[in-house]
C-alpha positions in Angstrom: -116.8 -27.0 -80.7 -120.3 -26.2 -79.8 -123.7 -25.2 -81.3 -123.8 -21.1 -81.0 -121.0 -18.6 -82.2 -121.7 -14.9 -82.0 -120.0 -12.3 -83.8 -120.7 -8.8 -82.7 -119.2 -6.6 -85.5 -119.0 -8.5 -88.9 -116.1 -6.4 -90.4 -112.9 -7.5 -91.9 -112.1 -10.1 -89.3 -115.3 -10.6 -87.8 -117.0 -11.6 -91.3 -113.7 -13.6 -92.1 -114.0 -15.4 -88.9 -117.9 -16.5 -89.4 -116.5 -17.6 -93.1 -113.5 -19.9 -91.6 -115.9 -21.0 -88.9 -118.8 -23.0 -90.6 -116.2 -23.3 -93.4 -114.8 -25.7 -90.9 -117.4 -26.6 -89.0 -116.3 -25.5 -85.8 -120.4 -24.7 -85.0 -123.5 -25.4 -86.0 -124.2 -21.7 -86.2 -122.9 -18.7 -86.6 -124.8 -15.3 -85.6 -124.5 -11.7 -86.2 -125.2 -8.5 -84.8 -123.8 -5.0 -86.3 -124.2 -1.4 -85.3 -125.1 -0.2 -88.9 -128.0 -1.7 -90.5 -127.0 -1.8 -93.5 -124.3 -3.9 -92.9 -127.2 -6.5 -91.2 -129.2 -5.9 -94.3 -125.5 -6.9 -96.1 -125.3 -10.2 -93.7 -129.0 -11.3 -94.4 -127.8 -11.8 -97.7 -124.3 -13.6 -96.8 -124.5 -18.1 -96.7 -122.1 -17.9 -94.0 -124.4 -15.7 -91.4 -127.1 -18.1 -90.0 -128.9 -15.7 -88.2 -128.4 -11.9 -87.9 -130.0 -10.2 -84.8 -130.8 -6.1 -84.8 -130.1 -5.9 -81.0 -126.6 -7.3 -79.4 -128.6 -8.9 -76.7 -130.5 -10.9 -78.9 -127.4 -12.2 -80.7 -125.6 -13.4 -77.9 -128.4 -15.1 -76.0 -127.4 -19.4 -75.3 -123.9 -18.2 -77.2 -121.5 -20.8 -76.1 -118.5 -18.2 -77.6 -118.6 -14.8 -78.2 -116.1 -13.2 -80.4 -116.2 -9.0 -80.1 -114.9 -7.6 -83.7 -115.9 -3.8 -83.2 -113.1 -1.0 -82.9 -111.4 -1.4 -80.0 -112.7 1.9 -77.8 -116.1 0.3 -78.5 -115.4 -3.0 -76.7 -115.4 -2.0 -72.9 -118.4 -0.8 -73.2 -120.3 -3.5 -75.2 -118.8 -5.6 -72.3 -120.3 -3.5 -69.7 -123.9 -3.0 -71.4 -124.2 -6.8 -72.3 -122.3 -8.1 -68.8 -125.5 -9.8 -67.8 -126.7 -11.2 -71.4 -123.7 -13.5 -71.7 -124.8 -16.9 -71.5 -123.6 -18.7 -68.1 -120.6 -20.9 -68.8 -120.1 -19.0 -71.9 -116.4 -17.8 -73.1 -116.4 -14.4 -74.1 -113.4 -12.6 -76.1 -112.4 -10.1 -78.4 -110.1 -9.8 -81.4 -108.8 -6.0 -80.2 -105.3 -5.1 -80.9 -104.9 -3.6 -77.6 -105.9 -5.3 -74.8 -105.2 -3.1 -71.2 -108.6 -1.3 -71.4 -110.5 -4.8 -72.6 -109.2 -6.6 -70.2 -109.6 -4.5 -67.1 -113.8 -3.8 -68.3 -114.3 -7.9 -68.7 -112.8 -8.0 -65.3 -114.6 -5.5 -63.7 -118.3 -6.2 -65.5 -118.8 -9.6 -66.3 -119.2 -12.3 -63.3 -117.2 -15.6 -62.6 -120.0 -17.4 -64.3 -118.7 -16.0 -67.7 -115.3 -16.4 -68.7 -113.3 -13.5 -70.3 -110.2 -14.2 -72.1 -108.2 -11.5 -74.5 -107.5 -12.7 -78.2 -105.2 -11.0 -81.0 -105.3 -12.6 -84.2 -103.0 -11.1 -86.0 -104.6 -11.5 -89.2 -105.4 -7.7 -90.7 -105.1 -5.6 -93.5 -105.1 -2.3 -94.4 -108.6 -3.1 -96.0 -110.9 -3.0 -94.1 -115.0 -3.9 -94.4 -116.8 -6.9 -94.9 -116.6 -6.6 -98.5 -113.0 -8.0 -98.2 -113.4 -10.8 -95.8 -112.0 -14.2 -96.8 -112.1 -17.6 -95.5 -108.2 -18.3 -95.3 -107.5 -15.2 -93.0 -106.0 -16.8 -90.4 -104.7 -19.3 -91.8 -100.6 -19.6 -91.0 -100.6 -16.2 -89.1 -100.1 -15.6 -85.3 -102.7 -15.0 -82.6 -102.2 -13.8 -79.3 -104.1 -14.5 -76.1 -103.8 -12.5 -72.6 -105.9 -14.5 -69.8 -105.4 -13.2 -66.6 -104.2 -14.6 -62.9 -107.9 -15.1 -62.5 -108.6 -16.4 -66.0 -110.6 -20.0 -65.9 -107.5 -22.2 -67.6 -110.4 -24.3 -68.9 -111.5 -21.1 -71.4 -108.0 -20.1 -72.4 -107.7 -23.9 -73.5 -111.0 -23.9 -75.6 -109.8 -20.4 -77.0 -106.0 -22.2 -78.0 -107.9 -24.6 -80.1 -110.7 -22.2 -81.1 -107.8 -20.2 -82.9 -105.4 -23.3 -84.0 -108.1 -25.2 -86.1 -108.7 -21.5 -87.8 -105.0 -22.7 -88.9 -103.4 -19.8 -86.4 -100.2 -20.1 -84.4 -101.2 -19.6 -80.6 -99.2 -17.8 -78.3 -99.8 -16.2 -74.4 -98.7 -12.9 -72.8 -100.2 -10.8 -70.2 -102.5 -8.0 -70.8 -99.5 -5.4 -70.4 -97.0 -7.4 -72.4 -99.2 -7.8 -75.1 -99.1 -3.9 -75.4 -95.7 -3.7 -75.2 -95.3 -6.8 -78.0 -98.0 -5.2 -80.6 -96.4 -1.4 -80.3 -92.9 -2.5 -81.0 -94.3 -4.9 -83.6 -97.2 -3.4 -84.8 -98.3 0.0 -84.0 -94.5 1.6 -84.6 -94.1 -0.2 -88.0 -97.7 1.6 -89.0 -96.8 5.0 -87.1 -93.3 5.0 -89.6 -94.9 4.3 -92.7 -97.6 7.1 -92.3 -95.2 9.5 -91.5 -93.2 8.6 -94.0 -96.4 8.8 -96.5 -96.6 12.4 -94.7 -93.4 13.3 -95.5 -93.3 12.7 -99.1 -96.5 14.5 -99.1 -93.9 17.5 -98.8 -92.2 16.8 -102.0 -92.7 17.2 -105.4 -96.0 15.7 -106.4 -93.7 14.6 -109.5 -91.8 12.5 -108.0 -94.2 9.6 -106.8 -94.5 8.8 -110.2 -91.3 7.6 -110.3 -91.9 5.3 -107.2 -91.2 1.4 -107.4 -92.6 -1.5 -105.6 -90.6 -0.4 -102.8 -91.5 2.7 -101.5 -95.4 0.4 -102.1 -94.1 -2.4 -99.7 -92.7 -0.4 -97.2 -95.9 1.9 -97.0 -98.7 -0.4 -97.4 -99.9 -0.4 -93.8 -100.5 3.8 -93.9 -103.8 2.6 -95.9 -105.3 1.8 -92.7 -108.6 3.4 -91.4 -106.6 6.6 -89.7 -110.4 6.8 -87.2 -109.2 3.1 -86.4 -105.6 3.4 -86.0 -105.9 6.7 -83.9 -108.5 4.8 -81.0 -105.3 2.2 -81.1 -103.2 4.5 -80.6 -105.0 6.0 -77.7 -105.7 3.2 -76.3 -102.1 2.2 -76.3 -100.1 6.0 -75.9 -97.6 4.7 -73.2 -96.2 1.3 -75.1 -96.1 3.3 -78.2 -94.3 6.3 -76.1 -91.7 3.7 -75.4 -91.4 2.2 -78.6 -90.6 5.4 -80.3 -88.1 6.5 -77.9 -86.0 3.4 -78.4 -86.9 3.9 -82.6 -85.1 7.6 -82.2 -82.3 6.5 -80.9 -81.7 4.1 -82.7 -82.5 6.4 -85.8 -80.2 9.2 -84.3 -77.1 6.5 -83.9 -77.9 5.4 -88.0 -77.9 9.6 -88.7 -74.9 10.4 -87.0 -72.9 7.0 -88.3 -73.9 8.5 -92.1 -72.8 12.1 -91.1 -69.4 11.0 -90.0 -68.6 8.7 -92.8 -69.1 5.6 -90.7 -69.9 3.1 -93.3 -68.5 -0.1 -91.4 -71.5 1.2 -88.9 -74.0 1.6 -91.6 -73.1 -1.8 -93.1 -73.6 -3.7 -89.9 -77.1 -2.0 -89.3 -78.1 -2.5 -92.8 -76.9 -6.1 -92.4 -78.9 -6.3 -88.9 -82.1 -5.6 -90.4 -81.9 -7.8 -93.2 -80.8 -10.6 -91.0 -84.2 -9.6 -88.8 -86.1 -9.2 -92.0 -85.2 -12.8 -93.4 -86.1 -14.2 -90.1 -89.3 -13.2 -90.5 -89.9 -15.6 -93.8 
């Protein structure tokens, strides 16, 4: 697809995605910058890393695509500092999982000589670091991108394959429905499983040695990075807002079916959510 890919934060995805890339041979080259050095020290030492830079600018100089991996209140301003180092003709994007802020600084920073389109691969983990990137990240799992009314259709086309022949399932949504999507699908399944972790934290510490794989897979996302998850959650208060006001009622009806003895109720929510559950294969 083109000579130069640049990574700018080699963490779980970024690192991943260099690893799938020349895996693949999607470029002839695949360089790195970082924010701590010893994570550039770390890359120097990587076969996947062609070339690891100690300043951004450097790194994305003649870049035909540049793929942002930092945490997500970083981003806006990387675009803003580096608006005019981006190669002309280049496509620029990011792999944030919120995408209002993002959006709105490529649009108001970079030019119309580089084109700025939103990408959510959603491809994470509750690890997170370099240490546990892996070539088959992507593979089979979705990806989300959010161009704008005054997106270049020619960059959200080269960012569609980009992210299919990394083996990922390409979708489109708007900036703002993409918030709305990833709280109700992402950020409220996390929020419920750490306060859930929270609340057993309130219990005997006995009793979690009784715990099965169970209680493991419904809590496995409250090992995220809770630095990480809270700029998400800033960056995305209002969608989340939303999604937890529809979760409480829903919550409430399932409290006050129990209370009164409803069970035909309970059955046909428990049913529900395993019908939703199996969906998801």
């Amino acid at each position: 697809m083109g000579k130069k890919l640049t990574v700018l934060g080699p963490g779980l995805l970024g690192a991943s995605l260099g690893m799938s890339v020349l895996e693949r041979g999607l470029f002839e080259s695949v360089h790195v910058w970082s924010r701590r050095p010893e994570t550039r020290d770390k890359c120097r030492t990587l076969p996947w890393c062609t070339a690891v830079h100690d300043s951004p600018e450097k790194a994305i100089a003649d870049a035909e695509l540049v793929v942002i991996c930092t945490p997500v209140k970083i981003i806006p301003n990387l675009l803003e500092k580096l608006s005019k180092d981006f190669a002309e003709g280049s496509v620029v994007t990011d792999v944030g999982s919120t995408k209002g802020s993002i959006c709105k600084a490529a649009q108001k920073n970079l030019s119309d000589k580089v084109n700025f389109v939103g990408s959510h691969p959603m491809a994470g983990s509750e690890k997170t670091g370099l240490e546990y990137a892996r070539a088959d990240l992507f593979e089979g799992q979705a990806c989300i991108l959010t161009p704008t009314d005054e997106t270049d259709p020619t960059a959200t086309a080269k960012l569609e394959d980009f992210w299919s022949q990394l083996g990922m399932k390409v979708g489109k949504s708007s900036p703002a429905e993409h918030d709305r999507i990833v709280a109700a699908i992402s950020h409220l399944p996390h929020i419920l499983a750490s306060i859930l972790c929270e609340q057993l934290t309130k219990s005997n510490p006995e009793w979690k040695s009784f715990a099965g794989k169970g209680l493991r897979d419904t809590t496995r996302v409250a090992a995220g990075d809770p630095n990480l998850w809270r700029q998400i959650l800033e960056e995305n208060s209002t969608a989340i807002c939303e999604a937890l006001k529809n979760f409480r009622g829903t919550l409430e009806s399932f409290s006050n079916a129990l209370e009164q003895s409803d069970f035909e109720k309970i059955e046909d929510s428990l049913a529900k959510g395993k019908t939703f559950r199996d969906s998801l294969g």
